[in-house]
C-alpha positions as CSV (number, residue, x, y, z in Angstrom):
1,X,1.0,-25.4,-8.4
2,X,3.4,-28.3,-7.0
3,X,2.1,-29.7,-3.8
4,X,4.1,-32.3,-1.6
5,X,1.3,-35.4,0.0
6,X,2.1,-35.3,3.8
7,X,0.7,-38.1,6.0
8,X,3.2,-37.9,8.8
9,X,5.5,-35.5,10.5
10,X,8.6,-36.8,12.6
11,X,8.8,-35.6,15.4
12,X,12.1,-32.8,16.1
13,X,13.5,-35.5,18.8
14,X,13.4,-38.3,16.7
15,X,10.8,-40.2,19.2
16,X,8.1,-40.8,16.8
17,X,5.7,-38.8,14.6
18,X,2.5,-37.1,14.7
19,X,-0.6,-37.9,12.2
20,X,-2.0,-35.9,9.6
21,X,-5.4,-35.3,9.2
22,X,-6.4,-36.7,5.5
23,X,-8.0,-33.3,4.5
24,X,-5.5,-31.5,5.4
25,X,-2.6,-33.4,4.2
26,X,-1.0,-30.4,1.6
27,X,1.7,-28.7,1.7
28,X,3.1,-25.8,-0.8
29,X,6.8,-26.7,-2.4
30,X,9.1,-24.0,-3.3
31,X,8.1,-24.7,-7.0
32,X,5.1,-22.7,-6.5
33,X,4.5,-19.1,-6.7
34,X,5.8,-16.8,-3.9
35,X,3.3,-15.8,-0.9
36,X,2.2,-12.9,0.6
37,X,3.2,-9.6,-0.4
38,X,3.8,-9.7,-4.2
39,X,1.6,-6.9,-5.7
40,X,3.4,-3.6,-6.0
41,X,0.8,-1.3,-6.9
42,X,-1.5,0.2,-4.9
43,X,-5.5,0.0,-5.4
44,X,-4.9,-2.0,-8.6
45,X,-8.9,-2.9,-7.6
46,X,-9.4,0.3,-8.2
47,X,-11.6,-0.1,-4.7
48,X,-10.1,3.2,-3.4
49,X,-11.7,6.8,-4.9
50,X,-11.0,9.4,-1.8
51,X,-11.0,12.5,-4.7
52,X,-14.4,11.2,-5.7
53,X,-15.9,8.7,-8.2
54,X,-16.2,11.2,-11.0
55,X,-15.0,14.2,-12.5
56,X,-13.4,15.6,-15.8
57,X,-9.8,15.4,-14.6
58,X,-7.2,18.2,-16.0
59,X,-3.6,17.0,-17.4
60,X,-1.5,15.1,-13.8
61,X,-4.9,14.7,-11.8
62,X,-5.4,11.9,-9.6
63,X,-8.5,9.7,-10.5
64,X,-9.0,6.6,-8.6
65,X,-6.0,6.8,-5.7
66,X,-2.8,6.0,-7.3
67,X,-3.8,6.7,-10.9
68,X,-2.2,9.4,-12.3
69,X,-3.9,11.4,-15.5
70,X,-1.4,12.2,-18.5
71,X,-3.6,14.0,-20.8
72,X,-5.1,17.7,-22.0
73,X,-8.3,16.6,-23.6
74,X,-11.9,16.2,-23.6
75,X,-12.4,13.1,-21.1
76,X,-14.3,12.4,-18.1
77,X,-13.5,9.6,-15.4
78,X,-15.5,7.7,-13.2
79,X,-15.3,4.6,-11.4
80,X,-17.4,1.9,-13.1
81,X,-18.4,4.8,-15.5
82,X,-20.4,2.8,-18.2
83,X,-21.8,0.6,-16.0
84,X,-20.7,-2.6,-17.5
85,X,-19.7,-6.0,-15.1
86,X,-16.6,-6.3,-14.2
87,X,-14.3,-8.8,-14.9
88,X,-15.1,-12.0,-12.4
89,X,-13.4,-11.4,-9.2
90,X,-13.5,-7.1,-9.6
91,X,-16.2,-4.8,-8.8
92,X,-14.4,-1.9,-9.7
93,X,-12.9,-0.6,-12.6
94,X,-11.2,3.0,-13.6
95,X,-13.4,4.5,-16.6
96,X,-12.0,6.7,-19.4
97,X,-14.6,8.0,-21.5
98,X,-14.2,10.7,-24.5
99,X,-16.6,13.6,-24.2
100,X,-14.9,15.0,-27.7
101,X,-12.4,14.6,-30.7
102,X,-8.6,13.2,-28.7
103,X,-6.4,13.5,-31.9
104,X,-2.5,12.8,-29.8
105,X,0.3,14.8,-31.8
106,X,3.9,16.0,-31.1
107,X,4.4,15.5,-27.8
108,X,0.6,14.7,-26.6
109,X,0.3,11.7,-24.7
110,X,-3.3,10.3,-23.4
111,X,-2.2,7.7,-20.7
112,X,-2.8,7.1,-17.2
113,X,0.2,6.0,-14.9
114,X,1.0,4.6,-11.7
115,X,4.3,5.9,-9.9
116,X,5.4,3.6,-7.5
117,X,7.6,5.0,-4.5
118,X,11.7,4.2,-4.3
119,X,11.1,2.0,-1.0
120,X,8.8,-0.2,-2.5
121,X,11.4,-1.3,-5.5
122,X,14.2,-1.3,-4.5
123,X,14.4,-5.0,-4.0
124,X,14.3,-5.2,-7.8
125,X,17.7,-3.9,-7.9
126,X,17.2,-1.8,-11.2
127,X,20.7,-0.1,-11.7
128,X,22.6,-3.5,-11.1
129,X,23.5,-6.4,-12.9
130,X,21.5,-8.0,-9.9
131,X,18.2,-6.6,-11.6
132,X,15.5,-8.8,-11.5
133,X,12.6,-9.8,-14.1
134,X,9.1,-8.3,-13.1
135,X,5.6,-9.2,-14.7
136,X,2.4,-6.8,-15.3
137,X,-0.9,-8.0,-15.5
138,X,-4.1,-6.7,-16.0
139,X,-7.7,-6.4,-17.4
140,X,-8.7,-3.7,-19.9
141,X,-11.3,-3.1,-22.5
142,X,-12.3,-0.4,-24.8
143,X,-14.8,-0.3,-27.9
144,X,-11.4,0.7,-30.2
145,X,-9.0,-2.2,-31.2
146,X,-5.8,-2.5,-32.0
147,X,-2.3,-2.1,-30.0
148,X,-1.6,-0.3,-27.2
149,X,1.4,0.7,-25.1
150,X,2.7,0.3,-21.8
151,X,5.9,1.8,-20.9
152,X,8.2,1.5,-17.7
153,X,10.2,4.4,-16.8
154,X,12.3,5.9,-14.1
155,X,12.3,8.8,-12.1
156,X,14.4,11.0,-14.0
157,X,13.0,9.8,-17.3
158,X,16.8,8.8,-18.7
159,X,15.5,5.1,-18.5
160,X,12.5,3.9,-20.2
161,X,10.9,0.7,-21.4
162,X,7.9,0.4,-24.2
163,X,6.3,-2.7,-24.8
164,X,2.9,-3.2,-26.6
165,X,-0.6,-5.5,-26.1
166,X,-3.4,-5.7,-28.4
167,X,-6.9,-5.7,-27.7
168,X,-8.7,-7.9,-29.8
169,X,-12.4,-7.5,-29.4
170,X,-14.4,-4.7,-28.9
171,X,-16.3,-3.9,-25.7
172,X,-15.0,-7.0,-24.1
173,X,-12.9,-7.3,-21.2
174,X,-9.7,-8.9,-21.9
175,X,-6.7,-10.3,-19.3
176,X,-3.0,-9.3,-20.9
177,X,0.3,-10.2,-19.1
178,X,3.4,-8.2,-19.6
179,X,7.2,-9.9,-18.8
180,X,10.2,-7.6,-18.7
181,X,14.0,-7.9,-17.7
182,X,15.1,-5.7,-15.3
183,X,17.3,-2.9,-16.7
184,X,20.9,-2.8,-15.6
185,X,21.6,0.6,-16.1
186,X,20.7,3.9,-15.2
187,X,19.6,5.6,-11.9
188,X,16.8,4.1,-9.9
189,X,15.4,5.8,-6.8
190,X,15.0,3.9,-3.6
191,X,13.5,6.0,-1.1
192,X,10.5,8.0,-0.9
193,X,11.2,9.4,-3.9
194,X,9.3,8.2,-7.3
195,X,11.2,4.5,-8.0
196,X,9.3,3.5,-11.4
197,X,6.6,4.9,-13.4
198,X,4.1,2.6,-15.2
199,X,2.3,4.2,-17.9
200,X,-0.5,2.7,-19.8
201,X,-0.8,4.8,-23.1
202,X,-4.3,5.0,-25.3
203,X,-3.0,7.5,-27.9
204,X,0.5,9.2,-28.4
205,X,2.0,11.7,-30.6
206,X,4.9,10.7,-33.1
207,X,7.5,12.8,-30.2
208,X,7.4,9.9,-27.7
209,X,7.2,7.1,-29.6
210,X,9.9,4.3,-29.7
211,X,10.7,1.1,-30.2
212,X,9.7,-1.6,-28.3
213,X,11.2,-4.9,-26.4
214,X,14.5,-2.7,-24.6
215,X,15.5,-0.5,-22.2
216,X,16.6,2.6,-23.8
217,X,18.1,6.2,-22.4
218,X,15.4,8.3,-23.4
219,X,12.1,9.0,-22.4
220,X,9.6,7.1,-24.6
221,X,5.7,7.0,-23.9
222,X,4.1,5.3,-27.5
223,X,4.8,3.2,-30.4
224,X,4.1,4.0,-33.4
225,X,0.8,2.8,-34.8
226,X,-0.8,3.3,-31.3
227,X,-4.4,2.7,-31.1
228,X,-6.1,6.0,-30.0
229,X,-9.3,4.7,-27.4
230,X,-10.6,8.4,-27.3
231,X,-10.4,9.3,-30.8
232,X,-13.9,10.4,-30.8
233,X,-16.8,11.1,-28.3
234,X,-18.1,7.8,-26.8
235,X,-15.0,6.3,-27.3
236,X,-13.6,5.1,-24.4
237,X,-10.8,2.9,-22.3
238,X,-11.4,0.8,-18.9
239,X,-8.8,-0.7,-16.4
240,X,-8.8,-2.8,-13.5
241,X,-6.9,-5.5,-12.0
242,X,-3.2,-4.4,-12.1
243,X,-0.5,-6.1,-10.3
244,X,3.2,-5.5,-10.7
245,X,5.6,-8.5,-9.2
246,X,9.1,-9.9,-9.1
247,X,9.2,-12.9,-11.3
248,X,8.5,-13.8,-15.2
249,X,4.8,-15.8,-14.1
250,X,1.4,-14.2,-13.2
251,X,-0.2,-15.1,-10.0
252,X,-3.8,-14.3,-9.4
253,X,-4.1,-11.2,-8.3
254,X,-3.2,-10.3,-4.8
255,X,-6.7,-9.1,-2.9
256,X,-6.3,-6.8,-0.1
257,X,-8.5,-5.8,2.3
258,X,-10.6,-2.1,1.6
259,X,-9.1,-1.0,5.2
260,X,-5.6,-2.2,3.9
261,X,-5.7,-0.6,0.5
262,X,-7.3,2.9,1.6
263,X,-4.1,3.2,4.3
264,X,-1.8,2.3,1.8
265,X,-3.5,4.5,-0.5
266,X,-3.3,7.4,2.6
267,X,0.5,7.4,2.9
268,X,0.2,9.7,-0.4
269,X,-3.3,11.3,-0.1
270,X,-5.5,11.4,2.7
271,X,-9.3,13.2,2.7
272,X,-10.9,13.3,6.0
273,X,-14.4,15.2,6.5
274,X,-14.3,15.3,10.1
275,X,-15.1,18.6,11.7
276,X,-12.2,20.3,13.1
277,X,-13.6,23.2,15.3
278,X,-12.8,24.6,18.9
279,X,-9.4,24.2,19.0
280,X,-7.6,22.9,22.1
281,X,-4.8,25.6,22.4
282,X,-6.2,28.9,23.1
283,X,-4.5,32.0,24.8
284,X,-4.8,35.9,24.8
285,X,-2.5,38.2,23.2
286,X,-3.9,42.0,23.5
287,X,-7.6,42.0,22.4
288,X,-7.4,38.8,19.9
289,X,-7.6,35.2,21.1
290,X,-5.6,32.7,19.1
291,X,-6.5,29.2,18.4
292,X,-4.8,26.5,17.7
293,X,-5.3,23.1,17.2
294,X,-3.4,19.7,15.8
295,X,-4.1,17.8,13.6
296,X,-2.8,14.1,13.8
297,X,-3.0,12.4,10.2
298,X,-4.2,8.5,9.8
299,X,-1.6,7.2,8.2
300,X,2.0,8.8,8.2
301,X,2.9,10.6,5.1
302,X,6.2,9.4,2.5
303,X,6.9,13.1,2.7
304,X,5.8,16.6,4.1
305,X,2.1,17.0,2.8
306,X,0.3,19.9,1.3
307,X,-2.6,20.8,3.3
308,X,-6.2,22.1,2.1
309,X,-8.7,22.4,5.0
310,X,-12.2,21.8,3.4
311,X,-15.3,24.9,4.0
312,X,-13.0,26.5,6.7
313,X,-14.7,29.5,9.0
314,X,-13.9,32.0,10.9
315,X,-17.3,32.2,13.1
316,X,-16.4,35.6,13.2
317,X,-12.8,35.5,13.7
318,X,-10.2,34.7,11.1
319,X,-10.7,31.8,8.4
320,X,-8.1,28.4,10.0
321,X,-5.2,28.2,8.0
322,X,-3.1,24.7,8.1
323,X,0.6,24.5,8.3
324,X,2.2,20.8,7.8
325,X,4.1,20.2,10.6
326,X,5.7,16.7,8.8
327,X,4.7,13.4,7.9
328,X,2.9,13.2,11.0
329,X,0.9,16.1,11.8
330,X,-0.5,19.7,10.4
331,X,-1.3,22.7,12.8
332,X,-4.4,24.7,12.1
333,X,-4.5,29.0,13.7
334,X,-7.4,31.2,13.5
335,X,-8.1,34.3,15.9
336,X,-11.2,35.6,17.2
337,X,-12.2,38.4,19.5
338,X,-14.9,36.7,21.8
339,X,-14.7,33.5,24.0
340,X,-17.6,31.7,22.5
341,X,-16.6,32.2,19.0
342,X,-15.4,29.0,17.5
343,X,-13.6,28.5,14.0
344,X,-13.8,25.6,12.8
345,X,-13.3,23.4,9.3
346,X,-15.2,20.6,7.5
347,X,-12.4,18.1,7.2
348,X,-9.3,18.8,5.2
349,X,-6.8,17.2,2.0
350,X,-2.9,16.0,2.7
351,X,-1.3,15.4,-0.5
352,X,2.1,14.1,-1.0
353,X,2.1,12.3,-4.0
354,X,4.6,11.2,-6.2
């Protein structure tokens, strides 16, 4: 980092200067890396798990928030499944094990991706000749060797970028950095739409694969000699520590809070277990009673969500039901035929991911 030695600072009237405390005497040039906001994924920590720290996901399930399953295959996922130590700084880490034989062919891909919403990239400029260079880092370990993909790719999946990492030692956590020109071309999205997908493959069939090092219109997800981490039961591929930023250096990685991260996380999925019951709104028509009742979500939503309301009851009347009402809110109706008869729920899902 270039640092600039300060021992006095004139005064903006020119009438004389103020001291600087010795300790304290440091102040950051713009030589040295950019502050603040840099990191463009969300929960690269992997801190965040609101679906739960294990299951056996199916093929575009969420695991930890903001990872994205692209598989049909024998795995499970947990977070810090293995139980190894993290790299230093982590505590978390997104866990791919095989429970079976993974053999990738045609157009099977085993990856896990992050899509990262239009708003939150459009500064790259991607589409322009104004397109900027951006650098991937991250921690990742597996017991199989070899090289791996990671491909960059855009909404429509007309643009896409492979590039390639090895790991070199088995069952050892190991820190790889990825540099990559901005592409020029081709249609970016930059609203609250999907703006760039980053996919980090552990086995691909021979469909997807292309060459590496270029942007390219086609929709590439491998190379060809792609290790395959979950060739075999056991077998298995870790990942922690990802951050995406503007530039062709990697700074350390960009630690947000846990109350930060889950509300970013939210704006895409949100799980609450709060009891909804005796809703606020309640009038007679004939011999039923309706209820209803709002639903005000933590964090507002980048689009209209789907809404699941968790062990729902009627108490008699009829089960809730939820009905989005926008990025802001959801309205839950029942009907019952008593006064003292409350429906209620045990929480409820909003899901408007990418």
């Amino acid at each position: 980092m270039s640092t600039l030695k300060v021992d006095t600072i004139t005064k903006a009237d020119g009438t004389g200067s103020l001291s600087v405390p010795a300790e304290s005497g440091t102040v950051v040039t713009t030589a040295s890396p950019s502050l603040g906001r840099r990191n463009l994924i969300i929960n690269g920590a992997m801190q965040v798990a609101q679906r739960g720290t294990s299951s056996t996901p199916s093929n575009n399930e969420f695991t930890a928030d903001r990872f994205q399953i692209n598989f049909a295959g024998n795995f499970d996922y947990e977070q810090n499944g293995g139980s190894v130590t993290p790299p230093t700084g982590f505590t978390n880490y997104l866990a791919l094990t095989a429970t079976g034989t993974n053999t990738p062919t045609g157009n099977t891909t085993y990856s896990v991706r992050h899509n990262i919403e239009g708003y939150n990239i459009s500064h790259l400029g991607f589409g322009t000749s104004d397109a900027k260079t951006i650098t991937l880092s991250f921690w990742v370990r597996s017991d199989v060797t070899g090289t791996y993909a990671v491909v960059f790719r855009n909404e429509g999946t007309a643009r896409s970028y492979v590039t390639t990492y090895t790991i070199s030692s088995a069952d050892t956590w190991e820190q790889k950095t990825i540099t990559i020109t901005g592409d020029t071309s081709g249609t970016w999205n930059a609203t609250n739409g999907n703006g760039l997908a980053v996919w980090f493959t552990f086995g691909g069939g021979n469909n997807y694969q292309g060459t590496t090092g270029s942007w390219v219109s086609a929709d590439y997800r491998s190379v060809s000699g792609q290790a395959n981490a979950v060739a075999a039961s056991g077998n298995y591929f870790y990942l922690t520590g990802v951050q995406l930023e503007v530039g062709s250096v990697a700074t350390p990685f960009e630690h947000r809070s846990y109350g930060e991260e889950l509300a970013l996380c939210q704006r895409y999925y949100e799980k609450s277990t709060e009891v909804v019951e005796q809703f606020p709104l309640y009038k007679a028509r004939e011999a039923d009673r309706i209820r209803l009742g709002t639903i005000q979500y933590k964090v507002t939503k980048r689009a209209t969500p789907t809404i699941v309301l968790l062990g729902a009851n009627g108490d008699g009347g009829t089960t809730p039901s939820a009905t989005s009402i926008g990025v802001y809110a959801c309205r839950i109706t029942s009907s019952s035929n008593a006064d003292s008869q409350a429906p209620y729920a045990n929480g409820y899902t909003a899901d408007a991911e990418l």
